[in-house]
N, C-alpha and C positions, 0 to 999 in steps of 0.2 A: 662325598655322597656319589659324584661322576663313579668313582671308582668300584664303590660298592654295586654297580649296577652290573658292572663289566665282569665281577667277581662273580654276580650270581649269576650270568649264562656263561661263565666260562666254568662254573663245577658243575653247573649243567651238562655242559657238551665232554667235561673232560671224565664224567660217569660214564659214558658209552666207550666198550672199550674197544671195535670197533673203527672208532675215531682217529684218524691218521695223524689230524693234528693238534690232538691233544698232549697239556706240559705233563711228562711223566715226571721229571726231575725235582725234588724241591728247591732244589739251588735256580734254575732255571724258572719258577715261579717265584723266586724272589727278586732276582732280576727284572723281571718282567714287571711285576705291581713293581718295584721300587723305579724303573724308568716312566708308567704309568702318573705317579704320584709325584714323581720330578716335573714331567709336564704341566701336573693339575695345578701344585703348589709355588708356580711362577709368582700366580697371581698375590701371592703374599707379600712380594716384593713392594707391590704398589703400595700399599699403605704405610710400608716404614719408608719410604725412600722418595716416592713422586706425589705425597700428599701433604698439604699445607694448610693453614686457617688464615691466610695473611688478605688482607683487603682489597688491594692491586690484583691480585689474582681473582679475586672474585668477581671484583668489577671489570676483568679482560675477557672474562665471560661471558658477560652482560653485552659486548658484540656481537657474539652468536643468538643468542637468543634474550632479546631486550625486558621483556615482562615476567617473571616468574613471580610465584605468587610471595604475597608479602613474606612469609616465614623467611624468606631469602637475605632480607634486609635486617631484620629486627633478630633472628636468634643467634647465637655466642657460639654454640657448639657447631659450629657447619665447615668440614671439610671439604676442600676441591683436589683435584687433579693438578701440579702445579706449575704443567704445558699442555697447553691445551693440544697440540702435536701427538703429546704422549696419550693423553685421552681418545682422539682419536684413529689414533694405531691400536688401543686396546679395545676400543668398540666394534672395529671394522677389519682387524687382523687376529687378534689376539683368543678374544672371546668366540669367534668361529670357529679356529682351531683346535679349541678347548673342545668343543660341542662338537665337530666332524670326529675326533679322539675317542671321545668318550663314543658315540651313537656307531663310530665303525669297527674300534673294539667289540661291541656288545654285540653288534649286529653280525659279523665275523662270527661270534661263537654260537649265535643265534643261529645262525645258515647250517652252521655244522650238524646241530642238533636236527634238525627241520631233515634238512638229507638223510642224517641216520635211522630218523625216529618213521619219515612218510614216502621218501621217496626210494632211495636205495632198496636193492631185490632183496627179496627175504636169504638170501645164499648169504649173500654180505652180511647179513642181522648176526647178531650172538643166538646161541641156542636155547635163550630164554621162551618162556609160552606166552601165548598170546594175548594172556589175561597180563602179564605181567608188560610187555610193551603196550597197551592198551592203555594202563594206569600211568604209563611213562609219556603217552601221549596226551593224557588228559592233564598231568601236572607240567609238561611243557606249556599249554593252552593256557592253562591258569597263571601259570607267573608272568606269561605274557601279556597277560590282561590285565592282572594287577600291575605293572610296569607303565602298560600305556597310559590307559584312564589317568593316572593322578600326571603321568609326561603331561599329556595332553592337554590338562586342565591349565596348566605354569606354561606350555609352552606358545601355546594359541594366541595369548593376551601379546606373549613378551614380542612374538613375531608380526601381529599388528601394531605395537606401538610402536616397532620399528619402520616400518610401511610410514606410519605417519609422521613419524621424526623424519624421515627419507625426503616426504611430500609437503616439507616442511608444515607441518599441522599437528606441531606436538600439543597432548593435552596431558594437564596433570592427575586429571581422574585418570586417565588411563594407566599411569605411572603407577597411581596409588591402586590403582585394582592389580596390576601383576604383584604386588606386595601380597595383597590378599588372597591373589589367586596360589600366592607360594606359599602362603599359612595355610592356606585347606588344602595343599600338596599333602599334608601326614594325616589330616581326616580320611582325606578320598583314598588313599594307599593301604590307611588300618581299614577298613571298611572294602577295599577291594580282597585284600589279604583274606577277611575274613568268609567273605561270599565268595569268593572264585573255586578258591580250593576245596572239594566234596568232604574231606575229612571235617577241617576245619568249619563247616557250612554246617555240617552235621551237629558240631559238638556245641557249638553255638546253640542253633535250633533246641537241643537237649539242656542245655542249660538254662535258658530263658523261662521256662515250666516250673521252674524249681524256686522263680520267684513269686510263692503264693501270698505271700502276707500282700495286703494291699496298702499297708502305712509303711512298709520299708519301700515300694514301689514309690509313693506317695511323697517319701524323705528325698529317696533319692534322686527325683526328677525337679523340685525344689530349686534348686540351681539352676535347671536348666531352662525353666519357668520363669526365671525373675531376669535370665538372659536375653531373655526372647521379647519379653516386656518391655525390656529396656531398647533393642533393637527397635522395635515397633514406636516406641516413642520419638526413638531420634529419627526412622524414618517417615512421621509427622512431622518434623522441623521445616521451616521453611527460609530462617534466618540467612544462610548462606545461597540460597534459590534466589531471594529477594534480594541481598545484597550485589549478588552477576548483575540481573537483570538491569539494577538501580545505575552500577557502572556503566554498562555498554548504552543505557539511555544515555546518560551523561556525554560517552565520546560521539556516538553516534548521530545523536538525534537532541541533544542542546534540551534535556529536558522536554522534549514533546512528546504527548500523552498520543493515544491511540487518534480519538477524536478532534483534537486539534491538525493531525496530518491528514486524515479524511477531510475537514472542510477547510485547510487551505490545498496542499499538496494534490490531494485524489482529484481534485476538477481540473487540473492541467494534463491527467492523461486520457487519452484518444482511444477510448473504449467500444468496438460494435456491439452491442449485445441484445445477442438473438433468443430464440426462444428456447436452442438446444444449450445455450451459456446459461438459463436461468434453471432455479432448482427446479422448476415445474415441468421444465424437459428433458431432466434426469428423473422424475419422479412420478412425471405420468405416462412414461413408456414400461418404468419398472412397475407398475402396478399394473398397467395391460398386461405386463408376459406374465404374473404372477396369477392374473385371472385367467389367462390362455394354459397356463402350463400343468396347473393339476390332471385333468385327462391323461394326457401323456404320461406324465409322472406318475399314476396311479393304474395305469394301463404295463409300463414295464415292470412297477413292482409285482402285479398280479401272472404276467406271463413269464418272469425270471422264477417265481414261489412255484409255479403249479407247471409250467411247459418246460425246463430244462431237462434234456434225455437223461436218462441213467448214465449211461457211459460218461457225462460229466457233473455227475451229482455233486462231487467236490466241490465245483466253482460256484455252487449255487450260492453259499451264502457269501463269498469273497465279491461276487458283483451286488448282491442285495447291501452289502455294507460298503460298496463306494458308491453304489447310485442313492443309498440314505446319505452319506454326508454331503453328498452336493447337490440332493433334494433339502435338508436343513438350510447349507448357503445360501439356495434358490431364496430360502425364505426371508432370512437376515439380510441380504443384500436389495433384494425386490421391496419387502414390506418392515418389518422390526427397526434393521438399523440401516438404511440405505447412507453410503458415504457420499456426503458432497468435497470430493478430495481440490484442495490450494495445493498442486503438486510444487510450484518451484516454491513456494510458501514451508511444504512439511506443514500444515495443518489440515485439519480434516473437521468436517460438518455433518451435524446428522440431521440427518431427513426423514426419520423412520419412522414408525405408530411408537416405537419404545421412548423416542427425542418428545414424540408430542405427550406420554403420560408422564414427561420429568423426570426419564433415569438418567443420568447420567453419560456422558459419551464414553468417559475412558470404560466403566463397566460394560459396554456395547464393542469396546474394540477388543477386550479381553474377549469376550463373547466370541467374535466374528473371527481372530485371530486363533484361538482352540480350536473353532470348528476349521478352522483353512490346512491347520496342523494336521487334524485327523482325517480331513480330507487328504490331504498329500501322501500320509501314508497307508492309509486305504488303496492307494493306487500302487505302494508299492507290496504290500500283502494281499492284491490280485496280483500280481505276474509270479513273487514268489509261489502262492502257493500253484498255480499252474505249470508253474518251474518244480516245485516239492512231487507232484502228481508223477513225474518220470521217475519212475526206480532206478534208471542206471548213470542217473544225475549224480555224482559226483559231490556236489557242492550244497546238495539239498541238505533240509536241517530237519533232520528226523525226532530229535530232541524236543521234547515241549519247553527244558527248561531254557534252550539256549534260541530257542526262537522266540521266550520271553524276553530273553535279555537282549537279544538283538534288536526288538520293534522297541524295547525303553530305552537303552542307547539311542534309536532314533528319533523316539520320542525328547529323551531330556535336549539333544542336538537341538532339534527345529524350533522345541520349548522357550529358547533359551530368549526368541522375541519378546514374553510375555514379561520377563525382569528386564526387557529393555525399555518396553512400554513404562513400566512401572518408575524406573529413574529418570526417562527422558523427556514425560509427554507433561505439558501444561495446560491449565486455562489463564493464564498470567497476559493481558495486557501489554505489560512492557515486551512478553515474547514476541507475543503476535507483531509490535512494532519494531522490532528484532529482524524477524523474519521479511521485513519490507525492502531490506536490506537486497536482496537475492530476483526479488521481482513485486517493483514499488506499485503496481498497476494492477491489481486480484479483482475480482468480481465484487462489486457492494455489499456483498454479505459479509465477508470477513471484516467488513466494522460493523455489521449492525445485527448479526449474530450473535447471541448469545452463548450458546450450548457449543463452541469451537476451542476445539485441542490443538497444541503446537507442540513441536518438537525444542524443548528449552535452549539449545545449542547447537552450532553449526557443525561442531565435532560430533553430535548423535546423527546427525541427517548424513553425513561423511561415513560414519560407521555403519548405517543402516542402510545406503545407497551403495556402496562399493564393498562392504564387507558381509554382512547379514544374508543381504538378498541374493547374491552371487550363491553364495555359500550354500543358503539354502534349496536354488533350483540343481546347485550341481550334486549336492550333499540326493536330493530327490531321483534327478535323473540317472545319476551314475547307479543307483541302487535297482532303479526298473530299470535300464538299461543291461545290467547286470544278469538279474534273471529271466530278462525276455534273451538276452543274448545265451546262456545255457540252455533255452526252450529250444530255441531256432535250429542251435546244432545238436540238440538231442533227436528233433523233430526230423529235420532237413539233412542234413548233412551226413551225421555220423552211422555209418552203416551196422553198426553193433547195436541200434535199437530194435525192439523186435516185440510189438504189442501184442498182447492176444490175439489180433488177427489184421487184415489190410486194411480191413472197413474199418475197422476204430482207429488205426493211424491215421486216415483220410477225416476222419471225425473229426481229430484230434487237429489238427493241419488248421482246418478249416474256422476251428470254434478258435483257434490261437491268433489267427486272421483277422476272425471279425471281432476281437477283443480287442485287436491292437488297432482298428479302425474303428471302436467304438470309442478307445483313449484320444486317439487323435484328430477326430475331427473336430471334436467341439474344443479341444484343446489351443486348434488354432483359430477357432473362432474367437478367442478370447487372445492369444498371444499377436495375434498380428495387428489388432487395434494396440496394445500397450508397446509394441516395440516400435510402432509408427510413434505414436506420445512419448515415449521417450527421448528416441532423435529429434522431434520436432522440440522438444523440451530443452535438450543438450546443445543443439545449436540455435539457442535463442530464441524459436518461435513458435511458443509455446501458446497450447489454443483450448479455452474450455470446454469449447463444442468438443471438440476429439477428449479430454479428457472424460465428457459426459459421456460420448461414444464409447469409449473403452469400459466403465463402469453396466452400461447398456449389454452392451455383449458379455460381460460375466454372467451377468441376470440372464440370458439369455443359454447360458452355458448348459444348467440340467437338462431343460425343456430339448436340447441337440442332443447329449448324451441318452436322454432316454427316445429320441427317435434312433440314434445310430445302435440302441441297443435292440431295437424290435425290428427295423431295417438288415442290420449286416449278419445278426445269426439267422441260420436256416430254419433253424428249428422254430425261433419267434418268429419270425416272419411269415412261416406257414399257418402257425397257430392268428398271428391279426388276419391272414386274408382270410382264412375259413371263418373267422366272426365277421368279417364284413361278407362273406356270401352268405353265410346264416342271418343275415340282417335283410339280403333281396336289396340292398341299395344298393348299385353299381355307382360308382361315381361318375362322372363324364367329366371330360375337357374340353374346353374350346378353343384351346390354342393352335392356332393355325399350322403352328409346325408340327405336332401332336398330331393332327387331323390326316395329314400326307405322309407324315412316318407310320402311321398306322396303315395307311393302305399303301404305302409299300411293303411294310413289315409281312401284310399277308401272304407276298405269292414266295411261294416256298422258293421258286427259281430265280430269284432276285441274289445275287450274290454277295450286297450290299447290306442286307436287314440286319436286325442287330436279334441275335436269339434270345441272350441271357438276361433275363430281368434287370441282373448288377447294371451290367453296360449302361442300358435305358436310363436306368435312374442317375447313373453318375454324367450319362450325357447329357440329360433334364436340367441338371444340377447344376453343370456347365453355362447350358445357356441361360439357366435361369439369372447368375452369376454376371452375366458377362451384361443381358439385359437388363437388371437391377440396379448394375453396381451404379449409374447415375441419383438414385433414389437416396445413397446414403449421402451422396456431396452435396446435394440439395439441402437436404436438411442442415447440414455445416455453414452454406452460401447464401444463406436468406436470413432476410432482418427484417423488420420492420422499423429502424432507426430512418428519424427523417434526417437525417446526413446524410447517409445512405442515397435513398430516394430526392435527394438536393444536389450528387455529387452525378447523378442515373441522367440528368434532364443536358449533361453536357454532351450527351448521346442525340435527345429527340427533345429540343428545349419547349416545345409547343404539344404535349398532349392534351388530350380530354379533361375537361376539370375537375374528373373524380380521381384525378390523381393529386389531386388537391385536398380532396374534398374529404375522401372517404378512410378512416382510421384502421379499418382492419385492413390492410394493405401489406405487406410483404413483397419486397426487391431483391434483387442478387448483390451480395455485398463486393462482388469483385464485378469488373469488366470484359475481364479477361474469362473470367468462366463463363462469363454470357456468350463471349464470342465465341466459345468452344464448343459450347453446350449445343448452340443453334447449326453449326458450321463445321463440325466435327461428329459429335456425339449423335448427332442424330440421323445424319448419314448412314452411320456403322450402325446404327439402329437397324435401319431399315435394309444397307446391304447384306448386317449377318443373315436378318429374321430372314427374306428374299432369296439368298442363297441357298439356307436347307432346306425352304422349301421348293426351289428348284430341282436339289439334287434329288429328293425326294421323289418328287411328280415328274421328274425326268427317270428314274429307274422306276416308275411305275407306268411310266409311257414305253419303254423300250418292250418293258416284258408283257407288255398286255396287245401292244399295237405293231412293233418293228420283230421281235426276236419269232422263232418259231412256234406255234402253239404246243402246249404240254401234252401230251395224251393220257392225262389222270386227270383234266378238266374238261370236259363234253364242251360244246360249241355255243349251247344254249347260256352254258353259265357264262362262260370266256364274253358274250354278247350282253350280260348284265353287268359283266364287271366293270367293261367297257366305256356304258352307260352311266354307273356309277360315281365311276372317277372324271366324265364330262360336266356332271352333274353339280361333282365337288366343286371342279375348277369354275364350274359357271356361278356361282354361291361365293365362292371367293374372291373372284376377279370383281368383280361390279360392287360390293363395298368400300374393297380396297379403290377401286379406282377412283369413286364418289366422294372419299377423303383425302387421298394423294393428289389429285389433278389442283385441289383449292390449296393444297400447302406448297406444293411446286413453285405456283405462281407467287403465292405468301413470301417465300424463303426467296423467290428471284427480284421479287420487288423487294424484297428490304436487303437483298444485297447490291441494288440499285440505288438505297438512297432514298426511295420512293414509298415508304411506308403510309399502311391505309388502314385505319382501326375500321374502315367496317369492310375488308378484307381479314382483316383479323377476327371480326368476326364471324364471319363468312366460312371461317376455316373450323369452328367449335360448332357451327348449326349444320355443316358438312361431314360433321363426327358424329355427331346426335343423330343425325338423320340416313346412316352409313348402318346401324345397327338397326332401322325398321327397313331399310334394304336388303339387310342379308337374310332377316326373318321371312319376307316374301320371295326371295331369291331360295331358301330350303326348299319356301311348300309349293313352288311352281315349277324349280328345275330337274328335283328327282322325279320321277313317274311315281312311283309307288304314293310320294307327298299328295303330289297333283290327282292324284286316279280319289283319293283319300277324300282331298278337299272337295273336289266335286259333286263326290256321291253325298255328302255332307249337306250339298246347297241344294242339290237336286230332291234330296229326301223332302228338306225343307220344303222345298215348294211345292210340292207334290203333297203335303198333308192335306187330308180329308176333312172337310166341317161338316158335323151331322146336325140337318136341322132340329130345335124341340119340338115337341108334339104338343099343339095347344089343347088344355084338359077339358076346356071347355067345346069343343068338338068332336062329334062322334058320328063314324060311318056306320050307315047300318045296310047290309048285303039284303040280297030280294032272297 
């Protein structure tokens, strides 16, 4: 069969005449196949000569690998290897060299071809026409597709089992599937044979019509009906599921049942568990973003449908079809099937409206796993087709049909989870106490849950953690990577591009930009929580909070996507801020640094201001970042475990007795981040926030008060501007001081030792009372406030009372 492969690209290559090193001889092609088929048919040797059925041999075996499954022991017919040395050498010497033979043969005649058929100048071509090298190109493409597909299908498996034979983690499912994956080696091959080739695809499709009877239809699929029956049957069986399970209790676990390991086992481990560890803190932040996130989400579908410019009408529907699938996600993960994931477990819990009407979870993870599918490539049919949009792309796929066949090749690829799901996932009990195995300490729901799926074996969690998931982000990224990388140098680089005109290449620049910052930001809003949960997962410390975190910010993923979609294009962007001026709402900020970047931002001669809208927001972004990031550790760092608050008192053993007293109470579960938080973090709080706004009100001091006046600003304004930014700093300084001055001394007495809860409180009635400081500090320190408020009280007091006229009284004039 090797040989036959090597046969067909070598009559391939050896048709072109052309070809330098094509066999013209037939004496010389026989040589060749007969030294060919000397090398293949070594391997025949092995069976009459290093093969035995003798007992001793089997059982020398049995040192390498101890367990095999029963058939090993009980059947009559079973050959061995009869040195295991010689086994050896043919595993790891023999059969490579067979496979490097054969794949460099083929690939050798395959080069040739590829050179004469796409590369070499037409001078070198034969004098054939173009119609006729055309069809020479499309049937080298063909063979080579039928070739792959069915390699690929027999070669994938065998190259994983060997990985795990390697990592010593042989598994005999996996044995028995490269068997099967080498019996549908001639299915996938007749079936590639038959759709690749245009002739052949043709005569097919023409023959198929001519089956009108519908009882010969009817006869004929008969077979293939009682086949499929029968498949369905056996995969119902559970006989062999039940019988692993029933083993590995037995070595494992001395016959203990789920519920007897929870209440002896489960109370000797040292669990904190907080509110972000419990499902109700995975599930009611996902239901906030689910209730926050429509707006947005129904905000970018309407300005993608109706505001994208002509000059990129193409993209319109490639982004309305990735910001749909991971608007559906949003929803499946937020509300339907929200996952409550046991990562070192492999099991998973649902928490969703779809768990509370009784569906089923594995149908919820088919569900969620489709849609993750067609999300992923959704993202890679946006950059292709903004990659297809350049005409002197090269590499673009101008063909419908073969841009079908490209997106279901990638499709059946990433598919391939869904038959994984299907063989490997349980609700089985004894799994779940399987998997305790790996990490004996889960959060209480994994026994008192119901509705929870496991992974049946540690060989699937192996295959699915190091094989699957690799595969499929690189199998993903390599594909955008691919055609953002032709865009960049179509776009950028390569000076043989030449658009209709500048303005649409700068169009085009721009929109290719903020696409690729519309992919990645929220992208890392979601990968950098799960690559944290990993590591923490890999070296041992592994934490439910952060896996709840990680679940959190997927939910969170649309609701970014569809802001970075109405944010980074020009053209959105323009179109939300003209709805917010057509609305007459201005927003306002009161963020202190906000407040001094904007009055410095005004004076045109500040050489510091930041012009471009972008900058602003990504510097906003920055600090919003940098000041938040304590909000997320909090929520990781707090418990209300009375341990917790029992282990706090070897800090301050004598507080107030509502530390005693009072139930809804919440403590920092570590020591160490209290020290940090107080003595670190809050510092840098206060030196970032204090800094910009120095730098700030210090280039708004220089150019208003020290540098030379402008001569496009009159002396009258320059003398309000003046005024203004006094006015600021006097509104600012006096709340902040009224807060700062009682924390000062808060933070120097308790790093003294000397702690005083009604200096502690003294510093929350100094914050309370710092915000009706700044609100009479606005309307007394600007003049325009002050001139305002006055006339205001002045009016008042100045109103008129007009006496009544009593009726019963009347003047009468002489």
């Amino acid at each position: 069969m090797s040989t036959s492969y090597i046969y067909l690209f070598e009559t391939r290559s050896r048709a072109l005449e052309q070809n330098k090193f094509r066999i013209q001889k037939q004496s010389t092609k026989v040589l060749y196949y007969f030294i060919l088929t000397l090398i293949s048919s070594c391997f025949l040797l092995v069976p009459l000569v290093m093969t035995t059925d003798n007992e001793e041999v089997k059982l020398e075996y049995l040192k390498q690998f101890p367990c095999p499954t029963r058939e090993y022991f009980f059947v009559n017919d079973i050959v061995s290897i009869s040195n295991p040395d010689i086994g050896f050498f043919i595993r790891s010497f023999y059969l490579p060299i067979v496979f490097l033979n054969a794949s460099g043969n083929a690939g050798f005649h395959a080069l040739c071809t590829v050179y004469y058929l796409f590369i070499a100048p037409r001078t070198s071509r034969s004098s054939q026409s173009s119609q006729t090298q055309k069809l020479q190109r499309r049937f080298f493409i063909a063979i080579t597709i039928q070739t792959l597909i069915p390699f690929f299908i027999f070669v994938l498996p065998v190259f994983f089992n060997l990985v795990l034979i390697f990592m010593n983690k042989y598994s005999q499912i996996s044995t028995n599937f490269i068997v099967i994956c080498f019996g549908f080696n001639g299915v996938a091959e007749s079936l590639a044979f038959l759709l690749a080739h245009k002739p052949y695809r043709a005569a097919l499709f023409e023959y198929i019509p001519r089956c009108r009877s519908q009882e010969d239809l009817q006869n004929k699929h008969k077979p293939i009906i009682r086949v499929c029956f029968r498949l369905i049957q056996c995969s119902n069986a559970q006989n062999l599921k039940s019988f692993t399970c029933k083993l590995y209790s037995i070595i494992f676990f001395s016959e203990m049942n789920l519920a007897e390991y929870y209440a002896t086992n489960y109370s000797k481990c040292n669990i904190t568990e907080s509110f972000l560890a419990s499902w109700q803190g995975l599930a009611y932040p996902c239901y906030l973003l689910q209730a926050i996130s429509p707006p947005f989400q129904m905000t970018a579908f309407y300005i993608i449908l109706k505001k994208t410019l002509k000059s990129m009408e193409a993209m319109k529907w490639p982004l309305l079809n990735n910001h749909f699938w991971l608007f559906w996600l949003d929803i499946l993960v937020c509300t339907l099937s929200t996952p409550y994931i046991f990562l070192p477990n492999a099991s998973m819990l649902g928490i969703g409206l779809l768990s509370y009407l009784g569906i089923p979870y594995i149908i919820q993870l088919y569900l969620m796993f489709s849609s993750l599918i067609f999300g992923s490539i959704s993202y890679i049919y946006l950059f292709e087709s903004r990659s297809r949009s350049i005409e002197q792309n090269r590499f673009r796929m101008t063909n419908r049909k073969i841009r079908f066949i490209y997106f279901s090749i990638a499709y059946v690829f990433e598919a391939l989870v869904l038959f994984f799901l299907l063989v490997s996932t349980t609700d089985d009990d004894n799994v779940k106490l399987q998997n305790l195995q790996t990490y004996p300490c889960p959060n209480r729901l994994y026994f008192t849950a119901t509705n929870i799926v496991s992974m049946s074996r540690p060989i699937f969690i192996d295959i699915f953690t190091w094989f699957y998931v690799p595969s499929f982000v690189l199998f993903t990224f390599g594909n955008i990577a691919f055609h953002a990388g032709c865009t960049v140098y179509y776009l950028f680089l390569t000076p043989s591009y030449r658009p209709a005109s500048s303005q649409t290449q700068k169009i085009q620049r721009r929109f290719f930009i903020a696409m690729t910052i519309q992919t990645s930001l929220p992208l890392l809003i979601f990968v950098i929580p799960m690559f944290a949960n990993l590591i923490f997962t890999f070296i041992g410390h592994y934490s439910q909070e952060l896996t709840n975190l990680m679940m959190i910010s997927f939910g969170l993923n649309s609701m970014a996507t569809s802001l970075a979609i109405l944010l980074a294009h020009s053209a959105y962007r323009t179109a939300v801020l003209e709805f917010f001026r057509s609305c007459g709402k201005p927003i306002m900020s009161t963020s202190y640094i906000y407040l001094f970047e904007s009055r410095s931002n005004l004076l045109k001669e500040n050489k510091f201001r930041m012009k471009t809208q972008k900058f602003r927001i990504f510097y906003y972004l920055i600090l919003h970042f940098l000041n938040g990031f304590v909000v997320s550790i909090m929520l990781v760092m707090t418990t209300d475990n009375e341990e917790v608050k029992l282990k706090n008192l070897e800090l301050f053993p004598c507080p107030i007795r509502y530390y005693f007293t009072e139930s809804d109470m919440v403590s920092s579960s570590n020591q160490d981040f209290t020290f940090a938080f107080l003595f670190y973090y809050i510092p840098f709080f206060f030196i970032n926030t204090l800094s910009h706004i120095a730098f700030h009100a210090g280039c708004t001091l220089y150019c208003l008060f020290i540098s030379s006046p402008s001569r496009t600003i009159s002396s009258q304004t320059r003398k309000f501007q003046r005024r203004f930014f006094i006015a600021i700093t006097i509104q600012t300084a006096l709340p902040v001081v009224i807060f700062f001055a009682p924390m000062l001394v808060f933070l120097i007495s308790l790093a003294m030792r000397n702690y005083s809860q009604i200096l502690s409180n003294f510093v929350i009635i100094a914050f309370g009372f710092s915000r009706i400081t700044e609100s009479l500090a606005i309307l007394l320190a600007h003049n325009a406030y002050r001139t305002a408020l006055f006339e205001y009280f002045v009016k008042f007091g100045k109103r008129k009372v007009t006496p009544q006229e009593n009726p019963g009284i009347r003047y009468v004039s002489d």
